[in-house]
Every structure is written in structure tokens, then in C-alpha cells.
C-alpha positions as CSV (number, residue, x, y, z in Angstrom):
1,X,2.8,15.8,-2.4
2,X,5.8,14.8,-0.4
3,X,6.2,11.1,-0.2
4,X,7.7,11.2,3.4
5,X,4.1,13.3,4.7
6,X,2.5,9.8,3.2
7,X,5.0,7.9,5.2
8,X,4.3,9.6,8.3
9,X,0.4,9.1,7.9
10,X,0.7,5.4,7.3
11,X,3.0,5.1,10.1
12,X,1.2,7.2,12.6
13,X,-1.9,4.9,11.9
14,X,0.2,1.7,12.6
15,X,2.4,3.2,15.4
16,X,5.3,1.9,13.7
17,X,8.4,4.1,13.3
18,X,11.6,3.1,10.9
19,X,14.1,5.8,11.5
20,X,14.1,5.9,7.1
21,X,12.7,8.5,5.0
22,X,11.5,7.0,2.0
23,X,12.4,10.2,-0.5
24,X,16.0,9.5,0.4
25,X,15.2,5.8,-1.4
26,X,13.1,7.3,-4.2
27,X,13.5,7.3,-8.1
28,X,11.5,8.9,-10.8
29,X,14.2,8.2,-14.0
30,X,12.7,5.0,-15.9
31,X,15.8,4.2,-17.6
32,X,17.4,4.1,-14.0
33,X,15.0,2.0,-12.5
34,X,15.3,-0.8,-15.7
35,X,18.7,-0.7,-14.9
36,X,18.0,-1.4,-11.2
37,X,15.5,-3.8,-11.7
38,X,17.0,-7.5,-11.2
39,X,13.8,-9.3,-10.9
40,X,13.0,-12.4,-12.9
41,X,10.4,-11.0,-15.1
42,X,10.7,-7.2,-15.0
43,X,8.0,-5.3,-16.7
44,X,6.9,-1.4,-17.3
45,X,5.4,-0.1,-14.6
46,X,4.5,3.6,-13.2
47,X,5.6,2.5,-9.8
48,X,8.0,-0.4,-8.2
49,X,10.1,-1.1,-5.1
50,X,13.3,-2.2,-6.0
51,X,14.7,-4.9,-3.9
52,X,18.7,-6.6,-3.5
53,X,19.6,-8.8,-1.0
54,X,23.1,-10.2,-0.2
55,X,23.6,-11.6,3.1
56,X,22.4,-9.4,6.2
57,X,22.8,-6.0,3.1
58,X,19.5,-5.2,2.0
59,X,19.7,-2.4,-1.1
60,X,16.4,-0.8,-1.8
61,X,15.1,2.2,-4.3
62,X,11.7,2.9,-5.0
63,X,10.4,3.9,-8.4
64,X,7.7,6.2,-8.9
65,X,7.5,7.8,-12.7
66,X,8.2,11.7,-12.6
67,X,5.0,11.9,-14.5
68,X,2.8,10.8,-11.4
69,X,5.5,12.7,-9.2
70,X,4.4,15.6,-11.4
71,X,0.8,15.5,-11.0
72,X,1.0,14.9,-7.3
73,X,3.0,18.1,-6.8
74,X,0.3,19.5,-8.8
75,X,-3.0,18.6,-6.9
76,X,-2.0,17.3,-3.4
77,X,-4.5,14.3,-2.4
78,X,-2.8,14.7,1.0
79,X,-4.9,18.5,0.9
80,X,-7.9,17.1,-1.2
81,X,-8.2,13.4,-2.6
82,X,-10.6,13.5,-5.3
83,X,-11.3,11.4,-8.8
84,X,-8.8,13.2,-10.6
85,X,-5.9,12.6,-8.4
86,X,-7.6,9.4,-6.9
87,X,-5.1,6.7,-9.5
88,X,-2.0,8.7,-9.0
89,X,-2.4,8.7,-5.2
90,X,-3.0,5.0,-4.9
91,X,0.0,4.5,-7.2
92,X,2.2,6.6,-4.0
93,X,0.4,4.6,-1.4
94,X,1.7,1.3,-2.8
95,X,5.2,2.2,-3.0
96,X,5.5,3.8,0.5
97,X,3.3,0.8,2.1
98,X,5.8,-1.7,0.1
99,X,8.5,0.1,1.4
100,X,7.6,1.0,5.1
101,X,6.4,-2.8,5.5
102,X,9.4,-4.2,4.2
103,X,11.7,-2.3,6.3
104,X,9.2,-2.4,9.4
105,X,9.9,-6.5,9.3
106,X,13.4,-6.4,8.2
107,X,13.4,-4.3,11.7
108,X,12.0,-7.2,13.6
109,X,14.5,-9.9,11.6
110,X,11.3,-11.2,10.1
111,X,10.7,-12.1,6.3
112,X,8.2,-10.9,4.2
113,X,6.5,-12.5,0.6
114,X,5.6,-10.6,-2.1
115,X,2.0,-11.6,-1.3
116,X,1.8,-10.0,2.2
117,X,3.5,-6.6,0.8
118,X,0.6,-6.7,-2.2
119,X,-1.9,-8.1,0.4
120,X,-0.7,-4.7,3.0
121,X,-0.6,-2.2,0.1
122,X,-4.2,-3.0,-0.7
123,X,-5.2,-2.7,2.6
124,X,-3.3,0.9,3.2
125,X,-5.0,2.5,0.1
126,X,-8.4,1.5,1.7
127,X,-7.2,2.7,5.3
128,X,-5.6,5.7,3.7
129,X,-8.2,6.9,1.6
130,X,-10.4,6.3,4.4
131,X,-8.7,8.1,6.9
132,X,-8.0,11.7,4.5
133,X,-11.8,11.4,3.6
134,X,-12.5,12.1,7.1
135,X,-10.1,14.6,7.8
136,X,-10.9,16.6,4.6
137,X,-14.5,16.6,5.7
138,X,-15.6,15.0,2.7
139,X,-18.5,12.2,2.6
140,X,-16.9,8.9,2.3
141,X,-19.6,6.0,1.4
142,X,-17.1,3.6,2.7
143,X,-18.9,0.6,0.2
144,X,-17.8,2.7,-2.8
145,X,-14.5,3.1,-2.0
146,X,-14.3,-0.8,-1.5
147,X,-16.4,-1.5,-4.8
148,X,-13.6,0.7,-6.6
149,X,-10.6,-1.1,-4.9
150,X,-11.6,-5.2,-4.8
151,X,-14.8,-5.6,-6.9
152,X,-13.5,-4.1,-10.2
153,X,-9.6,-4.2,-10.5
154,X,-7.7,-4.1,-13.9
155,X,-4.9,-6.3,-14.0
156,X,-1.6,-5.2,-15.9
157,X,-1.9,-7.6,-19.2
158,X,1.9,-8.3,-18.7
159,X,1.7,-10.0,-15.9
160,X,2.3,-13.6,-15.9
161,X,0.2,-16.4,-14.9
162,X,2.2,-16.5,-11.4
163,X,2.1,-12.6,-10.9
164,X,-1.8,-12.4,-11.7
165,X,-2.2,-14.9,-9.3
166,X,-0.1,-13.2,-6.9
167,X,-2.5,-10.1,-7.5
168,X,-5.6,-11.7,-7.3
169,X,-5.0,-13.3,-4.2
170,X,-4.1,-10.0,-2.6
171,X,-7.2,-8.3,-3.7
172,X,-9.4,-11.1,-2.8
173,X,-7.9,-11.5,0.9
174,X,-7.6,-7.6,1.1
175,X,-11.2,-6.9,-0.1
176,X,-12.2,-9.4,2.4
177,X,-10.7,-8.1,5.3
178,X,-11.8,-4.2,4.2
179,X,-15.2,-5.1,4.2
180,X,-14.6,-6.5,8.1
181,X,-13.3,-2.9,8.8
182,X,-16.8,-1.7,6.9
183,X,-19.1,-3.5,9.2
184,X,-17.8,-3.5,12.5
185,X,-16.1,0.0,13.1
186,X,-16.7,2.6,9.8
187,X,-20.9,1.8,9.5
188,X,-20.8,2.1,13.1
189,X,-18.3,4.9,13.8
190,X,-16.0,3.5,15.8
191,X,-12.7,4.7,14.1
192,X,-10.4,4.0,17.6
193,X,-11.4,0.4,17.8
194,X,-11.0,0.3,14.0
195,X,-7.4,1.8,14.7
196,X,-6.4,-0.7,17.3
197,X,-7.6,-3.3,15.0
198,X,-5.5,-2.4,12.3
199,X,-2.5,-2.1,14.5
200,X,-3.0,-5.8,15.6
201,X,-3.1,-7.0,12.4
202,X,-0.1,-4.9,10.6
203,X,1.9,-6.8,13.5
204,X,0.9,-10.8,12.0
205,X,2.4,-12.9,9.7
206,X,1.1,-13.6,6.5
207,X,-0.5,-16.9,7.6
208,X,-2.4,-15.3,10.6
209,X,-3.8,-12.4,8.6
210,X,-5.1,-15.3,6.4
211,X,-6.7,-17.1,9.1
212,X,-7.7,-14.1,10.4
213,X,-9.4,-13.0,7.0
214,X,-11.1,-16.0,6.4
215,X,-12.3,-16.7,10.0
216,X,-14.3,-13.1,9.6
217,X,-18.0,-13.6,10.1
């Protein structure tokens, strides 16, 4: 799979365009990406955008182990998404949502948290998932795929108390807002107005989508 045709999915959904290719930014070396990593608390992890700001320069690379690189070249999910392929992809739909919404705002001179890139990524793996269901003619019981995401995650045990919170808080709002998606546009098959939808809220602060979110009937 070619992280770029992922890139081009996500932004053709959004109608957003970055003028970046995200394999240009892309690591699989482990060692390289400790070495890269200049966060506070860095842990292991299969897949992380690395971030360094100084002034107006923002550096970025995104990690994705060479073992999960591996298996995607292997069995495409872009060609057929299935349960064996199903952890790996959602592993290369958070590192390209990360990275295509955090240069999307730096495009627009606006600042992101890490909560709105977790709370986006979560979202993007439902809407992506979603969206090559259909096109692969496959049956997609859209409340399964949300079970799997929101109602039953597994947290990394290394995270601490502030990055579990951080997670939780973006699969509780995520979930949320997915299930909105559920019952007003995919259990009624209106996949436009679902699109236009989703445009409107990729474009909103973190504080709107939250309103938005937990404003939802």
C-alpha cells in the first residue's frame, strides 16, 4: 500500500489539498525514529508523527515500523480491507490523518493540540474504513465497525496518566460524533450529505467540534 494513495483518499473526502506527499516525510527504521523523538515521555510505538518546532520552522517525519510497512505491501486494504489487515491499516490511517491535519492548519496559520489530531485520526479510520467498504462492495454494518473502534479500545499500558487521558477523551468524543454520522446519513444512505458534513467539521476548531459533539441529539 502506498501511503501517499491514503493521503489522496483522506484528502479527496475533505477537499483539502497540501501540496506534501507524506512518503517524502516517512520512516520505517526504529532506531531512527528514537533518535528523532524529542517528546517528553517518548515510548515504543509501531507508528508516531514526529514533530519540531522553532520559530515559523516546522520539522516533521512520520514513523511507521517496516514490519507494518511490510504487511501492507503485502495485502493492500486500499484493494481489499479485511480482519487480517484491518490493525495494520488503522495504524497507516493515523499517521497520514496526524500528518495531513497538522499540515492542513499549519496552512491556515492555525494551531492544533494533540487532542484534536487524536480526536481527527479516530474519526478518519471510521470515515476511511467506511468509505473503502463501499467501494470494495463489501457489506459494511456501520454499528460494528463503531463497536470495534470506541466501545472496546486497548490502551498502550505505557501511557501515562496524562496520555490515557488524552486517549480517552478522543475516543469518547470521536465515538460520539461517529455514531451522529451512523444515524443521520449511513442508516439512511445519504453518503453526499454525510460528505459535506464531514467537510464542515474537518474545517472547526477543537472547541467547536466539542460543542458540536456534545450538542448531537
Amino acid at each position: 500500500m502506498r501511503l501517499n494513495a491514503l493521503q489522496k483518499l483522506l484528502e479527496r473526502i475533505y477537499r483539502v489539498e497540501v501540496g506534501l506527499d507524506v512518503e517524502d516525510f516517512l520512516i520505517t527504521a526504529p532506531e531512527l525514529a528514537r533518535q528523532l523523538d524529542t517528546s517528553i515521555n517518548p515510548r515504543e510505538s509501531k507508528e508516531k508523527l514526529l514533530v519540531s518546532q522553532q520559530g515559523d520552522q516546522l520539522d516533521l517525519a512520520l514513523f511507521l515500523d517496516a514490519s507494518v510497512m511490510a504487511r501492507l505491501s503485502e495485502d493492500d486494504p486500499l484493494v481489499s480491507l479485511h480482519s487480517e489487515n484491518f490493525v495494520d491499516f488503522l495504524l497507516a490511517v493515523e499517521g497520514v490523518s496526524h500528518f495531513l491535519y497538522l499540515i492542513w492548519n499549519a496552512g491556515v496559520e492555525r494551531g492544533v493540540t494533540l487532542l484534536e489530531l487524536e480526536m481527527q485520526a479516530e474519526v478518519d479510520k471510521f470515515v476511511t474504513a467506511t468509505s473503502l467498504w463501499k467501494h470494495q462492495g463489501r457489506n459494511l454494518v456501520s454499528s460494528e465497525l463503531r463497536y470495534c473502534l470506541f466501545e472496546a479500545p486497548a490502551y498502550d499500558a505505557a501511557l501515562d496518566r496524562v496520555q490515557r487521558q488524552r486517549y480517552e477523551d478522543a475516543n469518547h468524543y470521536a465515538g460520539k460524533y461517529c455514531l451522529r454520522l451512523e444515524n443521520r446519513y449511513l442508516k439512511t444512505a445519504r453518503a453526499g450529505a454525510m460528505m459535506e458534513e464531514l467537510r464542515r467539521f474537518y474545517r472547526l476548531t477543537q472547541g467547536e467540534k466539542i460543542r458540536l459533539i456534545d450538542s448531537a441529539a
